[in-house]
C-alpha positions as CSV (number, residue, x, y, z in Angstrom):
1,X,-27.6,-2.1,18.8
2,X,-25.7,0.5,20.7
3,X,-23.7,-2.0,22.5
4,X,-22.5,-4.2,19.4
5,X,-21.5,-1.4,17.4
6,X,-18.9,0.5,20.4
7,X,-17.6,-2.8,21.2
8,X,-17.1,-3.3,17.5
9,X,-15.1,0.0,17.4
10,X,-13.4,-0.7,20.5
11,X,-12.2,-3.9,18.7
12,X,-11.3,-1.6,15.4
13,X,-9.1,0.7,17.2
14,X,-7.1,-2.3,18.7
15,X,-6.8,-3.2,15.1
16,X,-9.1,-6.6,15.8
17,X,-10.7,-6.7,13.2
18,X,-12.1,-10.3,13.3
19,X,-13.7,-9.5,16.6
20,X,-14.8,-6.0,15.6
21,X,-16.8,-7.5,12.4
22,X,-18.1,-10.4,14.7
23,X,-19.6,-7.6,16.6
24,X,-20.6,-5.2,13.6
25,X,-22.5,-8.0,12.1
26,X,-24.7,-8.3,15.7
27,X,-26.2,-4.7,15.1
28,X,-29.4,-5.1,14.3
29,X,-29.5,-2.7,11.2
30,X,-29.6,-3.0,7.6
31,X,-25.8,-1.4,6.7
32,X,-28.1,-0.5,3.3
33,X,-29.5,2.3,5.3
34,X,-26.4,3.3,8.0
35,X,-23.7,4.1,6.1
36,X,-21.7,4.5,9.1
37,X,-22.2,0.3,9.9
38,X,-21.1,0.2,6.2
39,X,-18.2,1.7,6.3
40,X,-16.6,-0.4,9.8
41,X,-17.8,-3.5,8.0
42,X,-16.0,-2.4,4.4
43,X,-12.7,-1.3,6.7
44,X,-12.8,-4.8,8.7
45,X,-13.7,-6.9,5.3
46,X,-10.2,-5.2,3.4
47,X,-8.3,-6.0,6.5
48,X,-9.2,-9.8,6.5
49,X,-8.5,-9.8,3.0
50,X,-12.3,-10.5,1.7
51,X,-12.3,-7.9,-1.0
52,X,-15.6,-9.0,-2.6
53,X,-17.4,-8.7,0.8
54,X,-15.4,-5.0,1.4
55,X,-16.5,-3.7,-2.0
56,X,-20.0,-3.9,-1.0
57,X,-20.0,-2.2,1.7
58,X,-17.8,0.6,0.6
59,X,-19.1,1.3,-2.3
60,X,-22.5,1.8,-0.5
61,X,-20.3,4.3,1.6
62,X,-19.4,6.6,-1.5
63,X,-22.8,6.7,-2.8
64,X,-24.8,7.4,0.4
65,X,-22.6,9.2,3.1
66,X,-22.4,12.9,3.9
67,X,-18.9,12.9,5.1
68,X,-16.6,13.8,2.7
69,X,-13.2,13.0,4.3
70,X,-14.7,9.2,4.6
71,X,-15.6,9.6,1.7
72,X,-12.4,9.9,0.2
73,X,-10.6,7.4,2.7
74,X,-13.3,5.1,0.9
75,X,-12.4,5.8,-2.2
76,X,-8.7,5.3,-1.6
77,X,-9.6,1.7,-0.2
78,X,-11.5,1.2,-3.2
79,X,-8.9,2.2,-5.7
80,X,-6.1,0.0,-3.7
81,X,-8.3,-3.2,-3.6
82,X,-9.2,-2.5,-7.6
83,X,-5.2,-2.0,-8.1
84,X,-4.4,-5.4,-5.8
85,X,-6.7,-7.3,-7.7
86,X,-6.0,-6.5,-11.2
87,X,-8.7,-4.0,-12.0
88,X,-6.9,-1.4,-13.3
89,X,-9.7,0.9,-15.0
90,X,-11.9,1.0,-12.3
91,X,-9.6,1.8,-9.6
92,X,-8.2,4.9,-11.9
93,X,-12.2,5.2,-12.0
94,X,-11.9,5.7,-8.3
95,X,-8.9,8.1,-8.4
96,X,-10.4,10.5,-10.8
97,X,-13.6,10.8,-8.8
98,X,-10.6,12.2,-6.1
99,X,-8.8,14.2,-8.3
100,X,-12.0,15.6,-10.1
101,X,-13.6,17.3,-7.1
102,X,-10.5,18.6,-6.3
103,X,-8.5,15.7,-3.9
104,X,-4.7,16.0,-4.5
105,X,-2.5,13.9,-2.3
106,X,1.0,11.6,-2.5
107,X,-1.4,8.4,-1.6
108,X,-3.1,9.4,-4.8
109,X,0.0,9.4,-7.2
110,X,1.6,6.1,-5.6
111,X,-1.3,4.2,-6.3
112,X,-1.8,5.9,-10.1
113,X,2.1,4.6,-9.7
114,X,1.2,1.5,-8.4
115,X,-1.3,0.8,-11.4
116,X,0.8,2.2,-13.9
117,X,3.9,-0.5,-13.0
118,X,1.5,-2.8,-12.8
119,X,0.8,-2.5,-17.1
120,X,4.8,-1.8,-17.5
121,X,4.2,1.1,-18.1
122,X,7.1,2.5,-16.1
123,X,7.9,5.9,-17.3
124,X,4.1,6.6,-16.7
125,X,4.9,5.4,-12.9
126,X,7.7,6.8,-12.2
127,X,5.9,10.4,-13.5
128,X,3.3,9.8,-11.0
129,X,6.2,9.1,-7.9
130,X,7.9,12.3,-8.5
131,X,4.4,14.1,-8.3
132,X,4.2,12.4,-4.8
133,X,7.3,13.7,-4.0
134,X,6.9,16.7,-4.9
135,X,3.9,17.0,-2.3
136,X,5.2,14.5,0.0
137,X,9.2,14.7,0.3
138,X,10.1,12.8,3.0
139,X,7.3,9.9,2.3
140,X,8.7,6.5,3.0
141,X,6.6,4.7,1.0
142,X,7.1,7.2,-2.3
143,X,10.8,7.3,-1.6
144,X,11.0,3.6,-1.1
145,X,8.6,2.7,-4.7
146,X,10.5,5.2,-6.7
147,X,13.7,3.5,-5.4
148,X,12.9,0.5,-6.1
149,X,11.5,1.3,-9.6
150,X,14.6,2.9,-10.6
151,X,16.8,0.0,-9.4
152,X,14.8,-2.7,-10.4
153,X,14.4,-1.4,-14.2
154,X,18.1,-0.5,-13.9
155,X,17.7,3.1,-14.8
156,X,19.7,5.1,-12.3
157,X,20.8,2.8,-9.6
158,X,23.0,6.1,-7.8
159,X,19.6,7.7,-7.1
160,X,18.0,4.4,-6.1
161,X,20.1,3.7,-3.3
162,X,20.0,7.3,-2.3
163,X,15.5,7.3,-2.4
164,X,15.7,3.9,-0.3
165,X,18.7,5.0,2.3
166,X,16.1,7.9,2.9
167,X,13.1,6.0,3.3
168,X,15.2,3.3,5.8
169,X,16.3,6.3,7.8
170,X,12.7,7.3,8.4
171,X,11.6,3.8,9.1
172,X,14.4,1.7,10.1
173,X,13.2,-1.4,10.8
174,X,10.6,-1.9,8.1
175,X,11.1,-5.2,6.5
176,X,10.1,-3.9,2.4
177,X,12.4,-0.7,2.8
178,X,15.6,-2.7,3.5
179,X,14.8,-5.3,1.0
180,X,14.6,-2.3,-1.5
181,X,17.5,-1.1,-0.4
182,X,19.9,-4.3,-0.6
183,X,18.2,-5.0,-4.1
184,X,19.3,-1.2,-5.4
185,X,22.8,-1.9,-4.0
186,X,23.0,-5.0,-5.8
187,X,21.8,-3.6,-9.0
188,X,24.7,-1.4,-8.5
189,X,26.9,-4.0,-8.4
190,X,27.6,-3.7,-4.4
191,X,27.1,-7.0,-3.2
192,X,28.3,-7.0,0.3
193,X,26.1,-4.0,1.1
194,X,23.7,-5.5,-0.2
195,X,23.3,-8.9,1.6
196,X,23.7,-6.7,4.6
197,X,20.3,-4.8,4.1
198,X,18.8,-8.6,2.2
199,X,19.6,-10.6,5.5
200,X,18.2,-7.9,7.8
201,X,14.8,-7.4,5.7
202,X,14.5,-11.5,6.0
203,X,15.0,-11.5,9.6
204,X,12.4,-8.9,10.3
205,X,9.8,-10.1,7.5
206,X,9.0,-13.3,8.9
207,X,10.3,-15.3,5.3
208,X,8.4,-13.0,3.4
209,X,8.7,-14.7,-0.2
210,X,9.5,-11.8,-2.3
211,X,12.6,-10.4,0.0
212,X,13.5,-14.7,0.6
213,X,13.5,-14.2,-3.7
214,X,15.9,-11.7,-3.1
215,X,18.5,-12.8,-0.9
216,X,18.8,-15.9,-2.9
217,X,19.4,-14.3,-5.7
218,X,22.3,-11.9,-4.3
219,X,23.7,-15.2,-2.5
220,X,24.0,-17.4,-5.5
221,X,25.3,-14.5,-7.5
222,X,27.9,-13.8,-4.7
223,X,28.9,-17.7,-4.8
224,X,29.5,-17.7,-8.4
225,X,31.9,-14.2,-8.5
């Protein structure tokens, strides 16, 4: 058993995770009672994409292990794969289980966010992004979902571009931040700034379709002015 489960977290930390569940799934234990096979199996189930399979497992993780701090990451998981998959109240379900025993965190309020935008209800999202920055100011991920809010609703494009320049200067090359960025500077009316940012973000996201959305909209829009 031994042997299948280390090679399975060898696999994990290399980010395998098709090999490590191949290997998880040889250890010859029921993950009903070892929460700790539960939990690599619920982490390598979200990361293929099988949610059904990875809500097993992790819920069996909540409700049985002793570690707190996995725990949480567990719920977290939980509340993001609820969110992705359109089940709104039981991944808020999962964030005030967090927030209840005492779990604060910018990870928290993006996803609340995340949720919130979800149901249009912006002003609710937006709320929950500048409580994430408040803990979390120079968050990427916070900087770059509050910019993008802001442009994309057209509410303050100025601070837009300014939340996404930040969160490109701390990740430069991140695909989703630049297409945020050349989005808020076309909101803004900047179009050559913002095919700039557009074209990079396509080049670097493998024709991801949301940014290739995007730049065709800036492009036919630059054609016809």
């Amino acid at each position: 058993m031994s042997d299948y489960l280390e090679a399975g977290k060898r696999f994990l930390e290399m980010k395998n995770y098709r090999s490590a569940l191949e290997e998880f799934l040889l250890v010859d234990k029921d993950p009903s009672d070892s929460p700790d096979l539960s939990y690599y199996l619920g982490i390598c189930y979200t990361n293929l994409e099988k949610y059904d399979k990875a809500l097993l497992y992790l819920e069996q993780v909540v409700t049985t292990h002793s570690d707190v701090l996995l725990v949480y990451q567990c719920r977290l998981i939980l509340s993001y794969i609820y969110s992705i998959t359109g089940r709104y109240k039981l991944a808020e379900f999962e964030l005030s289980e967090l927030v209840g025993v005492g779990f604060e965190s910018a990870q928290i309020y993006g996803t609340y966010s995340y949720i919130s935008y979800s149901q249009k209800l912006v002003d609710k999202s937006l709320e929950y992004l500048r409580k994430a920055a408040e803990l979390e100011p120079e968050n990427p991920n916070v900087l770059n979902s509050l910019g993008y809010i802001l442009a994309n609703e057209e509410i303050d494009t100025e601070e837009s571009i300014a939340a996404c320049k930040k969160a490109v200067r701390l990740k430069s090359e991140y695909p989703a931040y630049l297409d945020s960025l050349g989005w808020a500077y076309y909101k803004a009316g900047k179009i050559d700034e913002a095919l700039v940012y557009l074209r990079k973000a396509f080049a670097l996201s493998n024709t991801n379709k949301i940014i290739a959305g995007h730049l065709r909209i800036v492009i036919d829009y630059s054609k016809q002015n």
